[in-house]
C-alpha atoms as an extended CHARMM CRD file, in Angstrom:
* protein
*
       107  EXT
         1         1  UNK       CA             16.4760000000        0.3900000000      -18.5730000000  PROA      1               0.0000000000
         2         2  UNK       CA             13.6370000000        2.9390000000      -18.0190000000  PROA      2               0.0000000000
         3         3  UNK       CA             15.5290000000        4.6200000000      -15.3910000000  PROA      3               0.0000000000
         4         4  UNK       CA             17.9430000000        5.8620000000      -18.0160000000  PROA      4               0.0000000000
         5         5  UNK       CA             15.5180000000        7.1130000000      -20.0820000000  PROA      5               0.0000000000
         6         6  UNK       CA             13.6500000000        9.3110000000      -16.8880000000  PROA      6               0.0000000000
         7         7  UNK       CA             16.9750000000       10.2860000000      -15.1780000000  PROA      7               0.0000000000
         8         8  UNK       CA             18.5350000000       14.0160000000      -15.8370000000  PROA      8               0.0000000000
         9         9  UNK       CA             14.8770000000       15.4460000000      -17.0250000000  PROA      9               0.0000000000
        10        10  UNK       CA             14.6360000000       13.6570000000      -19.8510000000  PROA      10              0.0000000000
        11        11  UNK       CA             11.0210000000       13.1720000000      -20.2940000000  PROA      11              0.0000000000
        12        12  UNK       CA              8.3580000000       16.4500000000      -20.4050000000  PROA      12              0.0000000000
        13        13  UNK       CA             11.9800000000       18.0200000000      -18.8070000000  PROA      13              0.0000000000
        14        14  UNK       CA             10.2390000000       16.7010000000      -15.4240000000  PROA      14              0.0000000000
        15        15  UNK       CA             12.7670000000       15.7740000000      -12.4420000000  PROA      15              0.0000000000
        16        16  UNK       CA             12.1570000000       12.1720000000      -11.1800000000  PROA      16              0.0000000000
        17        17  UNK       CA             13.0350000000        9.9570000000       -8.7090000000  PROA      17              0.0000000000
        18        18  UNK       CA             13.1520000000        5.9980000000       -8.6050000000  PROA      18              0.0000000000
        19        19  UNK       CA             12.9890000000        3.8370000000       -5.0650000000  PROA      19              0.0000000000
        20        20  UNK       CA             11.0070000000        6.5870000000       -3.4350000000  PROA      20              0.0000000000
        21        21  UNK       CA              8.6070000000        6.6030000000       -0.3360000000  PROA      21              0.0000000000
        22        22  UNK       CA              5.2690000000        7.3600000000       -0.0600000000  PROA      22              0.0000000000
        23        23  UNK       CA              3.9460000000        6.2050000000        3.5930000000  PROA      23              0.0000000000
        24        24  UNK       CA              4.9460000000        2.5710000000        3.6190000000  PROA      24              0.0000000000
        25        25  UNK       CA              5.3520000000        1.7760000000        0.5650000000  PROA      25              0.0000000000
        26        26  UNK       CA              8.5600000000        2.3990000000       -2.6140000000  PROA      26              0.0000000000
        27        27  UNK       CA              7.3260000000        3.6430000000       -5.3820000000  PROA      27              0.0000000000
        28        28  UNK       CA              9.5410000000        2.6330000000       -8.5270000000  PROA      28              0.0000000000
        29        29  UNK       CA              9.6360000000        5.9730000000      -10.1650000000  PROA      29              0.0000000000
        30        30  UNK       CA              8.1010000000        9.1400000000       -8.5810000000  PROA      30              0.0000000000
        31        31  UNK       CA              7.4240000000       12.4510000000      -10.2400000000  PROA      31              0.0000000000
        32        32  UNK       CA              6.8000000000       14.4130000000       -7.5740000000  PROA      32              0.0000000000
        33        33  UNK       CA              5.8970000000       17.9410000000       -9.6990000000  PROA      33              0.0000000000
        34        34  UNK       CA              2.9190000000       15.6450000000      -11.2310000000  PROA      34              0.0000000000
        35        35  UNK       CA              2.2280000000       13.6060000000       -8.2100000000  PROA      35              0.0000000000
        36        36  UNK       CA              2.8090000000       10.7340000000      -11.1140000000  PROA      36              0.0000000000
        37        37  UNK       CA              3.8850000000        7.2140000000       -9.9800000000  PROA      37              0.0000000000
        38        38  UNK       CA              5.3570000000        4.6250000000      -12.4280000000  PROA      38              0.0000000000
        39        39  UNK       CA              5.5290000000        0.9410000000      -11.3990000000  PROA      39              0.0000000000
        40        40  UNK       CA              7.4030000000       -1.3520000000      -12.7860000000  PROA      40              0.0000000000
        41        41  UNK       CA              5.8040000000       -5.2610000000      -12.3400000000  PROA      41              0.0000000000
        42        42  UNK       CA              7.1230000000       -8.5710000000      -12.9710000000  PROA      42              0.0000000000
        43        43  UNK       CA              4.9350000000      -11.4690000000      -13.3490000000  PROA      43              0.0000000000
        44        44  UNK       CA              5.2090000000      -12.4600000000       -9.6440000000  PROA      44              0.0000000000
        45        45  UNK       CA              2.4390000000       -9.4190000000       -9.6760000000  PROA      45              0.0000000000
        46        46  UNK       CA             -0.3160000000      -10.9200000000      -11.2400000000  PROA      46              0.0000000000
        47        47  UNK       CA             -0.7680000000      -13.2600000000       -8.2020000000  PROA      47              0.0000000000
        48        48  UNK       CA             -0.7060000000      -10.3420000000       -5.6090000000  PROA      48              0.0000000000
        49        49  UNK       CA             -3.5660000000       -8.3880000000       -7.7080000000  PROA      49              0.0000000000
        50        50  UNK       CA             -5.4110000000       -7.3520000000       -4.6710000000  PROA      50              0.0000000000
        51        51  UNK       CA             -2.3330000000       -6.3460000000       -2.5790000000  PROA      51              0.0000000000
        52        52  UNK       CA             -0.9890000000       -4.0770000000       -5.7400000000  PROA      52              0.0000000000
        53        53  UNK       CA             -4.6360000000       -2.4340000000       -5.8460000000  PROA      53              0.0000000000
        54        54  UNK       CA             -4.6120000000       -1.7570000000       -1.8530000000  PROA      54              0.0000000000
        55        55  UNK       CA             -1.1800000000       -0.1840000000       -2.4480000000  PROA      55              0.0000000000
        56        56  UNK       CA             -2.0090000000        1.9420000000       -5.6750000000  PROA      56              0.0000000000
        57        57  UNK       CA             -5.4910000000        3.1660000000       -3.5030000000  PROA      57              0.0000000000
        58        58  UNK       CA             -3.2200000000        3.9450000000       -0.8140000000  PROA      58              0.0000000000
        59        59  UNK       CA             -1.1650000000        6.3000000000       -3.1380000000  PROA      59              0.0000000000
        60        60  UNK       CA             -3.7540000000        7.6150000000       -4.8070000000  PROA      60              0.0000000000
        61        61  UNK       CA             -5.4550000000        8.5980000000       -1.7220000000  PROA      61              0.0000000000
        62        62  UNK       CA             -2.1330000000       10.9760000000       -1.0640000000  PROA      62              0.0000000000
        63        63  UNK       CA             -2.8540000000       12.6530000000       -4.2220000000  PROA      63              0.0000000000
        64        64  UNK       CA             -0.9140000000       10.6360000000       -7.1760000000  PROA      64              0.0000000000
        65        65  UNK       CA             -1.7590000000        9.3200000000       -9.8320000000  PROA      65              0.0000000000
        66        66  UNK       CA             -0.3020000000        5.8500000000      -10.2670000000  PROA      66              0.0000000000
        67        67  UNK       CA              0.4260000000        4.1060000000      -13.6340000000  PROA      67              0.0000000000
        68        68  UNK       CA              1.6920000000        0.7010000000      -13.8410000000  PROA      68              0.0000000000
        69        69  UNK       CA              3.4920000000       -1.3260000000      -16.4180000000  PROA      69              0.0000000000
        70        70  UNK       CA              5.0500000000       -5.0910000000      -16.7330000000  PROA      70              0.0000000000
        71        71  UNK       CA              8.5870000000       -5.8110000000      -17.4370000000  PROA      71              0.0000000000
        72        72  UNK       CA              8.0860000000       -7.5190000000      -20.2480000000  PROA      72              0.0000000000
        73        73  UNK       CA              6.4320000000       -4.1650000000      -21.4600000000  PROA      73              0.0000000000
        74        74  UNK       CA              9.5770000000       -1.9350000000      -20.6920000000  PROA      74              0.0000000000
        75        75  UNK       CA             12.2100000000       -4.3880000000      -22.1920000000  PROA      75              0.0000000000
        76        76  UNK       CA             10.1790000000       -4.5240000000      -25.4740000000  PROA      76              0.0000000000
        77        77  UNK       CA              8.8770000000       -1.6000000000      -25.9390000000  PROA      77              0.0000000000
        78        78  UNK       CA             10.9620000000        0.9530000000      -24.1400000000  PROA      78              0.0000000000
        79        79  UNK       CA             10.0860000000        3.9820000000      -26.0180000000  PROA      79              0.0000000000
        80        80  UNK       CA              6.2220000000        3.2890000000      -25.9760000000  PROA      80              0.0000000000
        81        81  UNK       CA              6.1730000000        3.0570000000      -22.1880000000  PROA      81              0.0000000000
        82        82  UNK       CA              8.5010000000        6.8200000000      -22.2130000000  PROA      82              0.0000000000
        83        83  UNK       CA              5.6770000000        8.1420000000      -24.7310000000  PROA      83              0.0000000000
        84        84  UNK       CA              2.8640000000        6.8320000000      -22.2230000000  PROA      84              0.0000000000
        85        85  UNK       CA              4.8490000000        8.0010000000      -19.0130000000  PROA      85              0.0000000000
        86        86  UNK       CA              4.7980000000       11.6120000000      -21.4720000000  PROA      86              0.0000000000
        87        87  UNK       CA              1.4960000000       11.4630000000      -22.1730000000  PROA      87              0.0000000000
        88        88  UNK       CA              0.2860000000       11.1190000000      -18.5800000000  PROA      88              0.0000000000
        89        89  UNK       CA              2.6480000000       13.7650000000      -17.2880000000  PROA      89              0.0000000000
        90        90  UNK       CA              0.8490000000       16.2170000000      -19.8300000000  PROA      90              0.0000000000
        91        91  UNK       CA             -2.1290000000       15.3090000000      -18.0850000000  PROA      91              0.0000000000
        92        92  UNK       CA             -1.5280000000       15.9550000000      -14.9070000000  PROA      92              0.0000000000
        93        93  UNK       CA             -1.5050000000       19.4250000000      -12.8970000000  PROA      93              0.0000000000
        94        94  UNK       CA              1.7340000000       20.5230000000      -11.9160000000  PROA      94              0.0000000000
        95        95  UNK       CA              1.3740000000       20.4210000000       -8.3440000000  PROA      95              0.0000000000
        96        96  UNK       CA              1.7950000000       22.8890000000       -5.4370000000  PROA      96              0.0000000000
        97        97  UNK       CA              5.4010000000       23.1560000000       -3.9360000000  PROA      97              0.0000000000
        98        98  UNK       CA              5.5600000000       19.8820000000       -1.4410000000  PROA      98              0.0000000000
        99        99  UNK       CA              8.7640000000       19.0760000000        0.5860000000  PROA      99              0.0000000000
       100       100  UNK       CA             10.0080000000       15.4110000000        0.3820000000  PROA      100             0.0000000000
       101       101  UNK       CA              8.9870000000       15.1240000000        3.9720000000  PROA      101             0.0000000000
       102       102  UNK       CA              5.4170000000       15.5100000000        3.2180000000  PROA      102             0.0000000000
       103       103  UNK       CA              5.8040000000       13.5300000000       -0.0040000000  PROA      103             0.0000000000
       104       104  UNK       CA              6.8960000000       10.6430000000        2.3830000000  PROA      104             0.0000000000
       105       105  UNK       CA              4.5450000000       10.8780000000        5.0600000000  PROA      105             0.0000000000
       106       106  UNK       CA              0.8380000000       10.1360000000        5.2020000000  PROA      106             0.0000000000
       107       107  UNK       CA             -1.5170000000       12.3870000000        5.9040000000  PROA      107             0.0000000000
């Protein structure tokens, strides 16, 4: 459901990508221009709490910012969660050209 509503620049007119990798890990839903992760969580995540913060420090650490909502969220509230993913791409830098090997790779 959110896909559709990030696909074919729809949000900010930003490009983005879903199921994309960033060292070892997929990221749900990359904007790579904005270095802007979206994650997408089911409740299975609220009993791996510490392994979801190691990953999000891990991304962060290779310069993205990394927001994070539930399902739950996104099936209810579709539009709020596109006005947040907005919101946070306003806030963020557009970032220096960076090919998708370096995007996938850590450094």
């Amino acid at each position: 459901m959110l896909w559709s509503k990030l696909r074919d620049r729809q949000v900010e007119g930003l490009k983005f990508r879903r199921q994309h990798a960033i060292g070892p890990y997929i990221a749900d839903f990359v904007c790579l221009e904005r270095r802007l992760v979206v994650e997408v969580d089911g409740g299975q995540h609220a009993e791996v709490a510490a392994r979801d913060a190691a990953r999000s420090a891990f991304i962060a650490e290779h310069g993205f910012h990394v927001i994070r909502f539930w399902n739950s969220e996104v099936l209810e509230n579709t539009r709020g969660v596109v006005d947040e993913i907005a919101d946070a791409l306003r806030e963020r830098p557009s970032a220096p050209h960076v090919s998708r090997r370096c995007a996938d790779t850590p450094t």
